[in-house]
Each structure stands twice: as structure tokens, then as C-alpha cells.
C-alpha positions, 0 to 999 in steps of 0.5 A: 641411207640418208643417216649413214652419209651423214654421220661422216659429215664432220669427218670431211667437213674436218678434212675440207677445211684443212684443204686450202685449195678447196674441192679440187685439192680435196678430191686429189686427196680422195683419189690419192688415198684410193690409189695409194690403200685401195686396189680401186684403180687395178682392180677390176680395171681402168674403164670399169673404175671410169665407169664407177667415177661417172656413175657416182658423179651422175647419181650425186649431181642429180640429187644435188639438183634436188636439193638445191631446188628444195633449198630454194623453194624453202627460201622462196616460202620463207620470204612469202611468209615474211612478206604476208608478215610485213604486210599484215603489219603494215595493214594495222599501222595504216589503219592506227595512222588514218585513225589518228588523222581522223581525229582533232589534233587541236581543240579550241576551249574557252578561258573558263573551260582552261581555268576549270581544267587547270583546277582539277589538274591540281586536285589530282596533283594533291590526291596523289601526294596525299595516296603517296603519303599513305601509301610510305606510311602502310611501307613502313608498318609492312617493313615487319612483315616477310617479303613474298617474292613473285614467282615469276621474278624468283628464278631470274630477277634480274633478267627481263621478261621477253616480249610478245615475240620473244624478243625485246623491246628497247629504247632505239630498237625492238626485236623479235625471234623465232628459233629460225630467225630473228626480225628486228625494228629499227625506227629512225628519228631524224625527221626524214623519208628514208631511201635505200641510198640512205640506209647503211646495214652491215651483215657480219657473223656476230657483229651488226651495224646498222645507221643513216648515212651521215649519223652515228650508228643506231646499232654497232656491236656484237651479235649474242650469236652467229648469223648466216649471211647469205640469208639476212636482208633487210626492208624499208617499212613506211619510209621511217623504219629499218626492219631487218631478218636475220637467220640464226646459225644454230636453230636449237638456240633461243636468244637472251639477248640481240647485242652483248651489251643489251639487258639480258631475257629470262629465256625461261619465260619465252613462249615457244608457240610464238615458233611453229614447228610447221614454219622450219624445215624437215630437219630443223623440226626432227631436231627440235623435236628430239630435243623438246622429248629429251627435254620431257623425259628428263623431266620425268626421270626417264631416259632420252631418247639417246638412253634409250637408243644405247639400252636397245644396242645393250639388250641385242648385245647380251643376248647375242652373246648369252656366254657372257656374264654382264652381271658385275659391269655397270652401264651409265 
């Protein structure tokens, strides 16, 4: 039922976006074409033709309730998850920063101890000229020899591996990303304790900024990809860091890259267990799905699951029609 509504979704989307006075123009169109090309409204009568309209508007309201409270619960699980994420991250960086208190920041050595540490400084200042020295020498009697690529630079050697999140991690910033979502760190340097007041982050559909009050942007440029807006936020984390989440517009798409202008990712290199299915929701994992499958038969030499859907409709077609001949035509 579900699928045959939606395959006229791009059709009215289409024709909404065409109707500058929104749902309410909308509608008149609806009605105007069911009074002008159908018998709606004569037909079986007036009342019975009220009574179609109420019936209809009941059946949709109640499920847009519903879906409505499934959207909700969703985001509601989504920030859980971020929130448990933050948090567990927060828990180590507590504990790496207590540790660093408990240890000495300055040791007290004698002249002698300073002189000694001085000496062997520059023993291994020496060793290293001279492995250096070595190491030219082996370069130039290797110049002979064919070079052996590395497998995992061949494809793409002038693309950057991806990080433990798939993402990147950058001289002012880092950044991680599931095909949901993208969650990007940004520390401030400047020497204060952060308040919300002081923090300037501006959402747009491909473009980000995001600075101190009083300071140049940190970051000001176009995203790789569009955002949703109503489902980006962003948190203050140990009063020097920005963290910010984005949602990604098109969750079929890995990014290469945070802002156009940033080195590029060898996507093929990213590790897509780092995004569990069991985080996105029914619809977002039914596509990914289809298209992790697609993706293995190809591989395969073997068709898609389109291919297949298309072969089924050929074969219930021929032999609904055994009088025709379909020997000469050619099928893609």
C-alpha cells in the first residue's frame, strides 16, 4: 500500500513546489481538477462527496499523527545516542586530563644530570646524521631498481586515508561521519573558557561557518553536500571545544570531504561498520541495503535487484501472451 502512494510522490512534490501559495493553492488545484475531469462532485451526490472528503481527511490525520510521533521518537533516540557518545568521550578525556595532573610537570635535576642529558642529545643528534647519510647512499643504489607501489596509495595516491570515523582529522579541526550524519570538532585556541554567548555557528544548506565572537571564522565555506537544517545542533564540550552534528540530506552518500576546499578522502578506503545499519531508520537501512546488494552483484556479474524485478515482469509477460514471438527482440 505504502509503495503504491509513494511512487507519485515526485509527481506532487513537482506540482508543489510550483504552487507559490502553498497547501492551500495546492488543494484548489486538486479540487479544481476533480470538478473540471471527473464526475467527483455530481456524481454520487453532494453529501456523499462531503462525506468521501471527511473520510479521506480522517483516514490521513490520524496517520500523520503517527508518523509524526515516529519521527519524533527517532530524533529523540538520536540524541540519546549522541548524548551517551558525548558523554563516553568526555569520560576519557576526563581521565587522560586527571592523569596528566597527577603526573610532575617539572623535575628538579642537578647540573651534572643536565650536562649528561646534553651529551647524549647530541650523540643521537650524530647517529641520526650518519643513518641519514646511509640511508641517501642505499637511495641512490635503489634508483636502479623498479619502484613497488603500495597497494593501498595505487588507486588513489593523492587522496587521503580516512580516519578512525571515516572522516578527517585537520590542522584547526576534525571530523567524523556516518552515512546519517556527519559530527565535527572544533577546538578553540584563544586561551578562554567558552560560553554559549561567545560562540557564533551559522547552519545553511552547503555552506558552514562557525568562530568566536570578535575572531575570525575558524570555519567559512562550502559544505561537500547539503544539510538538513532543522536537524543540525551543536554543544560546548570541556568549555574549549565546539562539537557540532549535522544530518546529511542524501544518506546514500560517504563524504570526501567536510568543505570544497579541504584535501580530498579516498572514500574507497572508508569502513562502513563505523555506520550500523541498526542506527538509521526502516527506510534509510531498506536503501542501503538494496544498494549494498546491487553493489555485490555487480560484483558478481550478476543483475540487480532492478534487473531482476524487470526479467520477473518479461517472464509473466511472455507467458501471458504465448502468441507472440519475442525471439528476435533484444532486452537490456
Amino acid at each position: 500500500m505504502a509503495e503504491n502512494q509513494e511512487r507519485f510522490d515526485g509527481i506532487l512534490l513537482s506540482m508543489a513546489q510550483q504552487h507559490k501559495g502553498g497547501v492551500l493553492e495546492f488543494l484548489d488545484t486538486i479540487f479544481s481538477f476533480m470538478a473540471r475531469k471527473t464526475d467527483f462532485f455530481i456524481g454520487a451526490g453532494e453529501e456523499k462527496a462531503k462525506k468521501t472528503v471527511m473520510e479521506t481527511f480522517e483516514k490521513w490525520n490520524q496517520e500523520s499523527k503517527q508518523i509524526h510521533q515516529q519521527q519524533e521518537k527517532l530524533k529523540i533516540e538520536k540524541e540519546k545516542k549522541h548524548q551517551e557518545r558525548l558523554a563516553a568521550k568526555k569520560r576519557e578525556e576526563e581521565e587522560y586530563i586527571k592523569k596528566m595532573k597527577d603526573e610532575p610537570a617539572i623535575v628538579e635535576i642537578t647540573d651534572e644530570e643536565a650536562e649528561k642529558m646534553k651529551e647524549e642529545q647530541r650523540k643521537k643528534q650524530q647517529q641520526e646524521l650518519n643513518n641519514g647519510d646511509k640511508t641517501n647512499e642505499e637511495n641512490k643504489l635503489d634508483d636502479d631498481q623498479p619502484a613497488v607501489k603500495d597497494n593501498d596509495d595505487e588507486d588513489d595516491p593523492n587522496k587521503l586515508k580516512p580516519n578512525s570515523g571515516n572522516g578527517c582529522d585537520l590542522p584547526n579541526y576534525s571530523w567524523t561521519q556516518t552515512l546519517d550524519e556527519i559530527e565535527l570538532k572544533v577546538p578553540v585556541r584563544l586561551g578562554i573558557k567558552l560560553k554559549s554567548r561567545d560562540v557564533v555557528v551559522n547552519f545553511q544548506k552547503k555552506h558552514l561557518q562557525v568562530g568566536v565572537k570578535g575572531h575570525p571564522f575558524i570555519i567559512d565555506g562550502d559544505l561537500y553536500n547539503e544539510i538538513k537544517l532543522e536537524d543540525c545542533f551543536w554543544v560546548i564540550q570541556d568549555a574549549v571545544m565546539i562539537v557540532i552534528t549535522m544530518t546529511k540530506h542524501n544518506k546514500m552518500d560517504w563524504w570526501n570531504k567536510l568543505i570544497t576546499t579541504d584535501p580530498e578522502l579516498n572514500t574507497r578506503k572508508i569502513n562502513p561498520e563505523s555506520s550500523k545499519l541498526s542506527d538509521l531508520d526502516g527506510e534509510t537501512r531498506s536503501m542501503v541495503e538494496k544498494m549494498m546488494y546491487d553493489q555485490r552483484q555487480k560484483e558478481m556479474g550478476l543483475p540487480t535487484s532492478e534487473q531482476q524485478q524487470k526479467q520477473e515482469m518479461l517472464k509473466k509477460f511472455m507467458a501471458q501472451h504465448p502468441e507472440m514471438d519475442f525471439s528476435k527482440c533484444k532486452f537490456g
